[in-house]
N, C-alpha and C positions, 0 to 999 in steps of 0.2 A: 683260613679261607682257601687258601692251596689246595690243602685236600677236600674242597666241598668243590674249586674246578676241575680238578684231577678227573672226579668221580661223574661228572657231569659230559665231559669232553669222552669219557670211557662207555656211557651209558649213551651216548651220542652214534657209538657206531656197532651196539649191540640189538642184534634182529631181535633178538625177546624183550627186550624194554621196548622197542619201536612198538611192538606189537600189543604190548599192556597199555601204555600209554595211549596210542591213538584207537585204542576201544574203548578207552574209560572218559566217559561222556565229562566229565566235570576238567579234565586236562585237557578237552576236548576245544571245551570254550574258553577255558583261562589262556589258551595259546593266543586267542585273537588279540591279547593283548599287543603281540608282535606279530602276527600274521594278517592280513587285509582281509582274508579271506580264502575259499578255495577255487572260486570262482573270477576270472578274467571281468566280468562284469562286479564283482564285488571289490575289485581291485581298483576298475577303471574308477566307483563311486569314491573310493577313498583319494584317487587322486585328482578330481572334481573339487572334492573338497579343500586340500590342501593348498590346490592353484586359489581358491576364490582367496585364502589366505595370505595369499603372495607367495607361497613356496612351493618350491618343486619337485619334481620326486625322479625316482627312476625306477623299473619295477620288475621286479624279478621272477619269473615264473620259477619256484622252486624244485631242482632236482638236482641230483649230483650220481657221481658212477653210477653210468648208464649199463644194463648186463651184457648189449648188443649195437652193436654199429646199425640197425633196424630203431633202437630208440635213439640213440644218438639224431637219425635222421630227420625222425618225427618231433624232437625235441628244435631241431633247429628250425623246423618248417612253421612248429608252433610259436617259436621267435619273430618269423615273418609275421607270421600271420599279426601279432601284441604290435607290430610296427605299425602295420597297416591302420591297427585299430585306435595306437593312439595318434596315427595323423587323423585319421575321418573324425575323430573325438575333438581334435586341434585341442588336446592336452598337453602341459609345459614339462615331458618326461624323457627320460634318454632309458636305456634298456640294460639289462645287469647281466649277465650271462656266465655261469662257470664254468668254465673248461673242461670240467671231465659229466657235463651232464647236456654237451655237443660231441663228446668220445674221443678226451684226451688218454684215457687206458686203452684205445686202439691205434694212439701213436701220434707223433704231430703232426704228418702230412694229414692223416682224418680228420682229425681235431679242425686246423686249419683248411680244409674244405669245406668243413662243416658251417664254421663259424665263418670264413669269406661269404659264404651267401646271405645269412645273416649281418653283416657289416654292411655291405651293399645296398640290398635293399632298406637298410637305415639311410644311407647315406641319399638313396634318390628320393626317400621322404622329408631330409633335412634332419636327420634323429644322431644321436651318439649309443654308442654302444659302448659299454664300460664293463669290464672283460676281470673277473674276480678271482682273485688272488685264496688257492686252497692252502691242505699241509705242505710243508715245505718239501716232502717228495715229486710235489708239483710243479715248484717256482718257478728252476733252471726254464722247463718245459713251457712253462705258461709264456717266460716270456719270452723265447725261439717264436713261440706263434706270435704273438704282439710283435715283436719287432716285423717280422714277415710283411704281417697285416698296413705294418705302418709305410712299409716301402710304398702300400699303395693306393693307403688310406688315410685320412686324417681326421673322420670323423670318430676317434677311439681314445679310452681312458683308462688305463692299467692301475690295480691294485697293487701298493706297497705297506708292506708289513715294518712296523719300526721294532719290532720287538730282535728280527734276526740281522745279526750283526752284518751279512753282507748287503742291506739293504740301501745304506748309505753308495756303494759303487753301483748299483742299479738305477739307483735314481740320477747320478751324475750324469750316466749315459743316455736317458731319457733327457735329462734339461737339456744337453747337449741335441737332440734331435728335435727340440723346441715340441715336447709330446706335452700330453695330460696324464695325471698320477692324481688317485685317490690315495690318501696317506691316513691310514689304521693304525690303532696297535699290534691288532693282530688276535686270533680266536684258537688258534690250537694249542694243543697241550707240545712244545717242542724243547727237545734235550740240549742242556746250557751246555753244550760244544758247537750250538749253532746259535743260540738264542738267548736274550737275556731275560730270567726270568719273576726279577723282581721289581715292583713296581715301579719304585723308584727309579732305578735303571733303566727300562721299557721309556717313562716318561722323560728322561733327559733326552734320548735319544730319541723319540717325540720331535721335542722341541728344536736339536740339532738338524734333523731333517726339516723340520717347519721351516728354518730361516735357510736353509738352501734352497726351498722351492719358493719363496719369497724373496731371493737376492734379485738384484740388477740383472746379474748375468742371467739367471733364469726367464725373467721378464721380459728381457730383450730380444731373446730367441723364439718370444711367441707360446715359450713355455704356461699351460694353465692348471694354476694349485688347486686341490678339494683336500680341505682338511677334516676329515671325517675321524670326530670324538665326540665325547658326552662327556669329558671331563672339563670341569669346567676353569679349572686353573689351565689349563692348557690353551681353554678357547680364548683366557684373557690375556696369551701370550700372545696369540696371533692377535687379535683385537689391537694390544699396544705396539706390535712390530708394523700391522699395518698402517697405524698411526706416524709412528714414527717416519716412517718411508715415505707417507704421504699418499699411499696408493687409493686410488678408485675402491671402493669397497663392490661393487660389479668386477673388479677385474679376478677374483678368486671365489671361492664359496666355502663356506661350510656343511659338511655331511654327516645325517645323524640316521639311524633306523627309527624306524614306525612303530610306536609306544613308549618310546624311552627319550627323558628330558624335554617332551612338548613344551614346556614353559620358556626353554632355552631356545626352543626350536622358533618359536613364535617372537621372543624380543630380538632376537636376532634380525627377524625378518622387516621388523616390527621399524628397526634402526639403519634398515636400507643396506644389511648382506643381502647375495645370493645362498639362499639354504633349502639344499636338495635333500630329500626323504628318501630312504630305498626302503621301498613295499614290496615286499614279499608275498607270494599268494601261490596254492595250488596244493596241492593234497599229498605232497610229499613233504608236508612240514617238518614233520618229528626230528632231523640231524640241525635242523636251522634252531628250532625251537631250543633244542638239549646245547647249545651253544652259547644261546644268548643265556639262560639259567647260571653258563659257567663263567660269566663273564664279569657279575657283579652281584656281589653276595645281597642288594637291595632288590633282586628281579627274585633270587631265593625265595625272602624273606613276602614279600610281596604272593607267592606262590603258595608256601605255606600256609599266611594269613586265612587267605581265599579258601582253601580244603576244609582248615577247621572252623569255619564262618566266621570270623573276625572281622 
């Protein structure tokens, strides 16, 4: 299964698969499986839905390396604009934003103006913005701007990768500044002199980070956890650690994407977690799309089925 995500993470950032793929009307519509749609309004419907569910969402207008500090712009304006929309909606969503698709490849002062205007005008609608963790050529970068952002913000929530070994002193300095941390495993293909790359591994190191953003000292400092998986031994680690602790189940959440584990997505909700959705929507699907493919050989398999009418 290594080599069907290999292949999939590869085909993720090849212009000629993009380009077969989002012509061919049949991958077209199996994408919606994880996509909301490509419409803001198709998007707003799905998270209508969710709320009436009890869950929440956050929602991503999809894009990433932008060609020009011109899209850069218009990307961040279009961010305003998703704010404004889910307060007039008084939708339960915080907003997803990736770094280099506000023109982190034009540096981080850009980057960081970018997405300061964007942070802001969340914050004067009462919204979170939650600031997404790319390849690891990004990290360092990503969080120079998050931390920036936080000197003079609070309403923000940074992506952590469990899979790259330096992820653990990232996150202590977050607890330490009593932030918010989404906690993944992690979606790129990255080389085991940074990264662990077997499952097993990935998921201990999961769970070692879980009980740090769930310690005392985390809690105290106002620090707030999103444990964002779909595994679900993993979820019934947190399930028992918050047990154990005794904590508010409102006081952390769980984070899942949009088609994958509804069932979990829903008992959760169902047993008085907070559990946020991240919906994705917008016509630049095709690198999101070829990501979740590589992520678990049942979204494959589920893929296939669908092509040969099964």
């Amino acid at each position: 299964m290594n080599v069907l995500r290999h292949l999939f993470i590869a085909l993720s950032q090849s212009a000629r698969a993009r380009q077969l793929v989002m012509q061919y009307g049949p991958m077209r519509r199996l994408a919606r499986r994880f996509i909301a749609g490509e419409t803001i309004d198709e998007a707003i419907a799905v998270v209508r839905e969710l709320n009436q569910g009890g869950i929440l969402a956050t929602l991503d207008h999809l894009g990433e390396n932008v060609s020009s500090q011109e899209d850069a712009e218009r990307a961040a304006q279009e961010y305003r604009e998703l704010a404004h929309r889910i307060a007039e909606e008084a939708l339960q969503s915080s907003i997803s934003v990736k770094p280099t698709h506000v023109g982190l490849d034009f540096g981080e002062d850009f980057c960081y103006s970018q997405l300061r205007t964007v942070v802001d005008t969340a914050r004067d609608l009462n919204l979170t913005v939650e600031v997404d963790m790319e390849g690891s050529t990004y990290t360092q970068a990503t969080l120079n701007v998050f931390h920036r952002l936080l000197d003079a913000y609070s309403n923000l929530r940074v992506a952590l990768q469990a899979y790259l070994y330096r992820t653990e002193k990232d996150l202590e300095r977050l607890i330490e500044r009593g932030s918010s941390v989404r906690l993944c495993k992690g979606a790129y293909d990255e080389p085991s002199s940074i990264a662990w790359r077997n499952k097993v591994d990935v998921d201990a190191s999961y769970a070692r980070l879980m009980h740090m953003m769930l310690s005392d000292q985390a809690l105290q400092n106002g620090f707030y956890p999103a444990l964002a998986t779909h595994d679900h031994n993993l979820i019934l680690q947190v399930e028992r650690e918050a047990a154990r602790r005794e904590m508010d189940r409102r006081r952390f959440e769980f984070q899942m994407l949009y088609g994958v584990r509804r069932d979990w997505q829903q008992r959760l909700a169902n047993d008085g977690y907070r559990v946020r959705i991240y919906v994705p929507y917008g016509t630049q699907w095709y690198p999101y799309f070829m990501r979740r493919l590589a992520e678990r050989p049942a979204n494959v398999l589920f893929i296939t089925r669908a092509l040969v009418g099964k």
